[in-house]
Backbone as XML, in Angstrom:
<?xml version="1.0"?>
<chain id="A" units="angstrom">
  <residue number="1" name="UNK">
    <atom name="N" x="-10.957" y="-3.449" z="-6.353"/>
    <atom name="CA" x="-9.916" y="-3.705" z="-7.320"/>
    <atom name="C" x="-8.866" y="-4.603" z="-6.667"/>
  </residue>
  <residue number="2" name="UNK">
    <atom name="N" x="-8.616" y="-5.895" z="-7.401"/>
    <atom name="CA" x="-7.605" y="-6.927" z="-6.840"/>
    <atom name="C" x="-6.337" y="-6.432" z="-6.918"/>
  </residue>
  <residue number="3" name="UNK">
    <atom name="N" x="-5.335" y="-6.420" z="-6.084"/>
    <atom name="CA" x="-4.192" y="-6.159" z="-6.506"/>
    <atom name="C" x="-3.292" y="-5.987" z="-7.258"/>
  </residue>
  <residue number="4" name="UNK">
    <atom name="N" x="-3.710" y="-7.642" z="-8.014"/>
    <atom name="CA" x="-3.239" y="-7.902" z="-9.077"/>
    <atom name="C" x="-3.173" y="-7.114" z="-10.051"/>
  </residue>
  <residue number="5" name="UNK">
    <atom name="N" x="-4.502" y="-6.573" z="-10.596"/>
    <atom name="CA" x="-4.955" y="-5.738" z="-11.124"/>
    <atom name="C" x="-4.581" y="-4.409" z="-11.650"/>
  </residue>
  <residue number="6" name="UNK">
    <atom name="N" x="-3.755" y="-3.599" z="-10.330"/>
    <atom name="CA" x="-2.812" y="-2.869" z="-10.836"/>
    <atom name="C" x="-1.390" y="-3.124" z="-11.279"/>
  </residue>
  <residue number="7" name="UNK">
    <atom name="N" x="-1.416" y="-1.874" z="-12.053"/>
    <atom name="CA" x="-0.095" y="-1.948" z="-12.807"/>
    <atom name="C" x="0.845" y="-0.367" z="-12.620"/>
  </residue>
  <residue number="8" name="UNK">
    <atom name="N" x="1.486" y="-0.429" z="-12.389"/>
    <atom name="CA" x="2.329" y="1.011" z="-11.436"/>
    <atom name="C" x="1.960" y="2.094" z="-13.240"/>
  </residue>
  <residue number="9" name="UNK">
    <atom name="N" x="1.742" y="2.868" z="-12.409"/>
    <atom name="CA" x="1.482" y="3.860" z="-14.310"/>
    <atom name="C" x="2.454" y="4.489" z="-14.713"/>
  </residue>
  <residue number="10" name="UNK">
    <atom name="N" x="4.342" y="3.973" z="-13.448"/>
    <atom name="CA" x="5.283" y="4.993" z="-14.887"/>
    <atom name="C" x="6.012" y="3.515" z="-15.349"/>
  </residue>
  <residue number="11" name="UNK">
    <atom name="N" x="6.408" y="2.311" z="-14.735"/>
    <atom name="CA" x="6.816" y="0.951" z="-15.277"/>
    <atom name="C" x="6.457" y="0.383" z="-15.434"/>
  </residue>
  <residue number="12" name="UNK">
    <atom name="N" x="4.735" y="0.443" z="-15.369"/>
    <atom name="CA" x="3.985" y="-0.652" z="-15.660"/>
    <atom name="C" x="4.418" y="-2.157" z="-15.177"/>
  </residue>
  <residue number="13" name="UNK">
    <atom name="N" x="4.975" y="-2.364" z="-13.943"/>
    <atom name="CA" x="5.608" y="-3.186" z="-13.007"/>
    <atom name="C" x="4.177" y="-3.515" z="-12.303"/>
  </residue>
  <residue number="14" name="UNK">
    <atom name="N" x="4.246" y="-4.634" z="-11.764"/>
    <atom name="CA" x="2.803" y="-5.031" z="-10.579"/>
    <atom name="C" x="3.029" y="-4.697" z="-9.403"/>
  </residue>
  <residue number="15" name="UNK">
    <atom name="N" x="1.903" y="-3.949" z="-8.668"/>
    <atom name="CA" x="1.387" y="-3.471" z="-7.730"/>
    <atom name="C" x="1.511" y="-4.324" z="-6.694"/>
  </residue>
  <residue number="16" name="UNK">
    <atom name="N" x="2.263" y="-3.839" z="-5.514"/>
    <atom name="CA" x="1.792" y="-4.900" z="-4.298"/>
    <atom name="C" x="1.101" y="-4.370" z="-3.136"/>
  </residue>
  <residue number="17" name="UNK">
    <atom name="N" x="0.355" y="-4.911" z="-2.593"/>
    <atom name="CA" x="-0.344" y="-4.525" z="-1.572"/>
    <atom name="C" x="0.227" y="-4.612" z="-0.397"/>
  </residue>
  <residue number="18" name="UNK">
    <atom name="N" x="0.194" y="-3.200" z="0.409"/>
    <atom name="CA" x="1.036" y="-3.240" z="1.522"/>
    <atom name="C" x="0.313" y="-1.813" z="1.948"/>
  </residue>
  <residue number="19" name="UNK">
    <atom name="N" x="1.402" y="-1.632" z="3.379"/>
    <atom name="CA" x="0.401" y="-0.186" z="4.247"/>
    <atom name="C" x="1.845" y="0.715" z="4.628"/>
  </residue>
  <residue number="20" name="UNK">
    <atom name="N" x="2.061" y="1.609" z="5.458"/>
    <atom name="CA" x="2.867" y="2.815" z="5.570"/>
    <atom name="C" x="2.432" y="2.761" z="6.887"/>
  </residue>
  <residue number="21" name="UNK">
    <atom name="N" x="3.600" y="1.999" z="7.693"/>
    <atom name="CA" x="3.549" y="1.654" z="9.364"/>
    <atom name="C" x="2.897" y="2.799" z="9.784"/>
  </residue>
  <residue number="22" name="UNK">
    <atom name="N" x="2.875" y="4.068" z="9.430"/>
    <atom name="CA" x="2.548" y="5.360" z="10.551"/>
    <atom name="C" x="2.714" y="6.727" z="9.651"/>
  </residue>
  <residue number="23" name="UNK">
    <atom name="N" x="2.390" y="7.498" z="10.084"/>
    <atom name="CA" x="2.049" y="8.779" z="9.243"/>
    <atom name="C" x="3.448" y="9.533" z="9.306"/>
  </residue>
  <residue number="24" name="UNK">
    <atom name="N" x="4.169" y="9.251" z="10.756"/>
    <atom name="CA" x="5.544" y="9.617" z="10.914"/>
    <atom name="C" x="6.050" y="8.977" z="10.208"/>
  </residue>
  <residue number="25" name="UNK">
    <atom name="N" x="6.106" y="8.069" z="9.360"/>
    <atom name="CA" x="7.127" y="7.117" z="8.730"/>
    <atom name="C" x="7.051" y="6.802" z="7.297"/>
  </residue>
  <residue number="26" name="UNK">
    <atom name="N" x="7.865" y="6.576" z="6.634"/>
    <atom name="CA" x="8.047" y="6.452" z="5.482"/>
    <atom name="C" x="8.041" y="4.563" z="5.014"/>
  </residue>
  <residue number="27" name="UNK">
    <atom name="N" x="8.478" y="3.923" z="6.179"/>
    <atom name="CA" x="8.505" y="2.394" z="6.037"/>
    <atom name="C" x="7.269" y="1.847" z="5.748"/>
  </residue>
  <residue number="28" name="UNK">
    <atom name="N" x="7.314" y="1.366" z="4.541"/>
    <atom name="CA" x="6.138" y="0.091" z="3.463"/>
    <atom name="C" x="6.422" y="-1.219" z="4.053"/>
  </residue>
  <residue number="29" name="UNK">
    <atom name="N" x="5.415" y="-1.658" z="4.212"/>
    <atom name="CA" x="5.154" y="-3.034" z="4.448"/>
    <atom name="C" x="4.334" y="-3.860" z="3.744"/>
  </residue>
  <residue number="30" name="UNK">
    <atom name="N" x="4.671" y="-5.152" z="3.921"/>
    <atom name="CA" x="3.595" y="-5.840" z="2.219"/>
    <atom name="C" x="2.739" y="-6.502" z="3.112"/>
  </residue>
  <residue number="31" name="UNK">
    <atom name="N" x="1.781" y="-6.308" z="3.030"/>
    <atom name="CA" x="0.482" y="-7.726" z="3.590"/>
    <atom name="C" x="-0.289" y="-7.071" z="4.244"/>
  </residue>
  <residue number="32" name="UNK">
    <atom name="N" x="-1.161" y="-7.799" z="5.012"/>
    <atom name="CA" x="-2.248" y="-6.871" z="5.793"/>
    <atom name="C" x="-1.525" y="-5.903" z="6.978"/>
  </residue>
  <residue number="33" name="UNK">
    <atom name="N" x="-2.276" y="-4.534" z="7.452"/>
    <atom name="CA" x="-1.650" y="-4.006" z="8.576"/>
    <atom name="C" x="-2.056" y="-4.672" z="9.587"/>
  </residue>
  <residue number="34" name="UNK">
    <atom name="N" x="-0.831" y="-4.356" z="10.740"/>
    <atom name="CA" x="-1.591" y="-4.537" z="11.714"/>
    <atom name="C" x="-2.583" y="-3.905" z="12.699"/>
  </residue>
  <residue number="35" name="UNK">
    <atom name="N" x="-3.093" y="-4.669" z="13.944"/>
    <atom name="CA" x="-4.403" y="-4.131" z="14.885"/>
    <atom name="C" x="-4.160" y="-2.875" z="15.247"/>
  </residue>
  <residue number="36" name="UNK">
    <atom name="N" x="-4.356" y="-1.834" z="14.964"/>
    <atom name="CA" x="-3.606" y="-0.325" z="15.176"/>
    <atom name="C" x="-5.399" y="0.578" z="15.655"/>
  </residue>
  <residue number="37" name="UNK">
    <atom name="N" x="-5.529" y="1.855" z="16.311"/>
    <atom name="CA" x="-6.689" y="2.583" z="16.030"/>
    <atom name="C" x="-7.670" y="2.714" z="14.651"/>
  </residue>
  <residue number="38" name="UNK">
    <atom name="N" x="-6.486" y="3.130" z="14.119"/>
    <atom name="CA" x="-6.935" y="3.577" z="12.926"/>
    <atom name="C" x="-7.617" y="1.986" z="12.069"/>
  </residue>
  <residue number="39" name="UNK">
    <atom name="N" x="-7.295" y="0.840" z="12.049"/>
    <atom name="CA" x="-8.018" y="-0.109" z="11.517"/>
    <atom name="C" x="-9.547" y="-0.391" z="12.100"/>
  </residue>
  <residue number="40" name="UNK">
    <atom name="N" x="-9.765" y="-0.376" z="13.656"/>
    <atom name="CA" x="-10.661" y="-0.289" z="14.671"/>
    <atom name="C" x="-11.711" y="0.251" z="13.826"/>
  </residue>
  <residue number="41" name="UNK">
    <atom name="N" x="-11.515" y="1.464" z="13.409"/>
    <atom name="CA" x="-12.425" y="2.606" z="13.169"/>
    <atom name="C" x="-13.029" y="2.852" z="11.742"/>
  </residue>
  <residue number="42" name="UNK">
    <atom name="N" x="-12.115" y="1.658" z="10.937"/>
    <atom name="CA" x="-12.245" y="1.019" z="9.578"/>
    <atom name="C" x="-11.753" y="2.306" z="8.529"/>
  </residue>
  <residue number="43" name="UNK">
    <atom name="N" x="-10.387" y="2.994" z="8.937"/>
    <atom name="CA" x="-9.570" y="4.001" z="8.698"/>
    <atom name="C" x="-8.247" y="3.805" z="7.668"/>
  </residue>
  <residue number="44" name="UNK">
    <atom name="N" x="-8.483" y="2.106" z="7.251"/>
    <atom name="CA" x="-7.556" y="1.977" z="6.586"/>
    <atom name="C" x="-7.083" y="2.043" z="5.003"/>
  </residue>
  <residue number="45" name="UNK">
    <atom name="N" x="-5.892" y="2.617" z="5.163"/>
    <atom name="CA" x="-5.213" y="3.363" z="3.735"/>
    <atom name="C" x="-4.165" y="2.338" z="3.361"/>
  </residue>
  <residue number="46" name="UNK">
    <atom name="N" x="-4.919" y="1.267" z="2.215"/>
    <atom name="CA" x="-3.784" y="0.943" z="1.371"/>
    <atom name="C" x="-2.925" y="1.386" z="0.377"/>
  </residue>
  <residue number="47" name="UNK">
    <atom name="N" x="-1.393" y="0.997" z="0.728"/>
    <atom name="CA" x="-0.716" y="1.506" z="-0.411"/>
    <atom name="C" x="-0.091" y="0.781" z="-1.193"/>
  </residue>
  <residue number="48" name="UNK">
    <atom name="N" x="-0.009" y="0.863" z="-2.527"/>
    <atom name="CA" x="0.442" y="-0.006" z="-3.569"/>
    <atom name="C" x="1.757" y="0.205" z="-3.738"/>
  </residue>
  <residue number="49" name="UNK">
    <atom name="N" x="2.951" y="-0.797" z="-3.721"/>
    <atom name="CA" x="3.940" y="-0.300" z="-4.305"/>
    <atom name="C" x="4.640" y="-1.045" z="-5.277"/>
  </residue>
  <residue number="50" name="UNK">
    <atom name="N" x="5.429" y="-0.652" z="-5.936"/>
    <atom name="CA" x="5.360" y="-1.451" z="-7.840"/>
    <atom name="C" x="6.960" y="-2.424" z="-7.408"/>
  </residue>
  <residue number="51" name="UNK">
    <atom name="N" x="6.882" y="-2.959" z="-7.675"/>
    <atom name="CA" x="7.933" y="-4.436" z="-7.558"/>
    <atom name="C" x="9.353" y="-3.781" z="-8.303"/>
  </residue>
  <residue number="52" name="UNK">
    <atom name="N" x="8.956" y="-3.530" z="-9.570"/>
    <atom name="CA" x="9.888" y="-2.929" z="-10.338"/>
    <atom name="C" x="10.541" y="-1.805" z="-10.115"/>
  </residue>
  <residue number="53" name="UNK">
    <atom name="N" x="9.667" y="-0.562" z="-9.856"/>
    <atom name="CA" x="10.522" y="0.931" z="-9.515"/>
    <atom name="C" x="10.263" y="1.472" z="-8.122"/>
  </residue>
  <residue number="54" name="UNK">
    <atom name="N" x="9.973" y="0.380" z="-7.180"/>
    <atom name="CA" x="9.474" y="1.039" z="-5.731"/>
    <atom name="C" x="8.330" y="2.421" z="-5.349"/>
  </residue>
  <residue number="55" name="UNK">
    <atom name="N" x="7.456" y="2.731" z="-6.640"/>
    <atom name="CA" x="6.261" y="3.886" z="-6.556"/>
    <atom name="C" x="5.748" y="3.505" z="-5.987"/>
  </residue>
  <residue number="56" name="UNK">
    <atom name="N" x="5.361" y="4.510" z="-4.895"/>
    <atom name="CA" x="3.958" y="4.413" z="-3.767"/>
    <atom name="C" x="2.627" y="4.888" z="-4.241"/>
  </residue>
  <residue number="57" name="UNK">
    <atom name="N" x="1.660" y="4.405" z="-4.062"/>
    <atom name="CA" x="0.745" y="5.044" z="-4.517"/>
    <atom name="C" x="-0.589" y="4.145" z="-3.265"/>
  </residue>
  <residue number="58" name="UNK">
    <atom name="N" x="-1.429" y="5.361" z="-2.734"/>
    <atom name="CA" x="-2.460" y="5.081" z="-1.703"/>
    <atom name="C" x="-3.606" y="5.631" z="-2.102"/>
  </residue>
  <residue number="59" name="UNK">
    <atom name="N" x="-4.551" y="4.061" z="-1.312"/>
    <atom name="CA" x="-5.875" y="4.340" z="-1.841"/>
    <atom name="C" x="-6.785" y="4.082" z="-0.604"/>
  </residue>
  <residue number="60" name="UNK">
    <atom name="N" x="-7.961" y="4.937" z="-0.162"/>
    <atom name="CA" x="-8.246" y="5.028" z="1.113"/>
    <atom name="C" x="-9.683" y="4.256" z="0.400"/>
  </residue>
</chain>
């Protein structure tokens, strides 16, 4: 599913593709993650977040 594609389901705002630096952390980032273990091991969890109302939403 392209990014684009989603649409946040409470503002129906567009989805951006981004990751959640660390499991300790709450900080979103937009674009690919970086070289971390967890990518290595093909472990990675994107999370969408809506432009309009800042909803997180992750998809492994």
């Amino acid at each position: 599913m392209a990014a684009d594609e989603i649409k946040c389901p409470k503002w129906k705002g567009k989805m951006e593709k981004g990751k959640i630096l660390s499991p300790k952390s709450s900080k979103w980032v937009k674009g690919k993650p970086l070289t971390t273990l967890s990518v290595l091991k093909g472990e990675i969890i994107w999370t969408y977040r809506c432009s309009s109302c800042g909803y997180l939403e992750s998809y492994a």
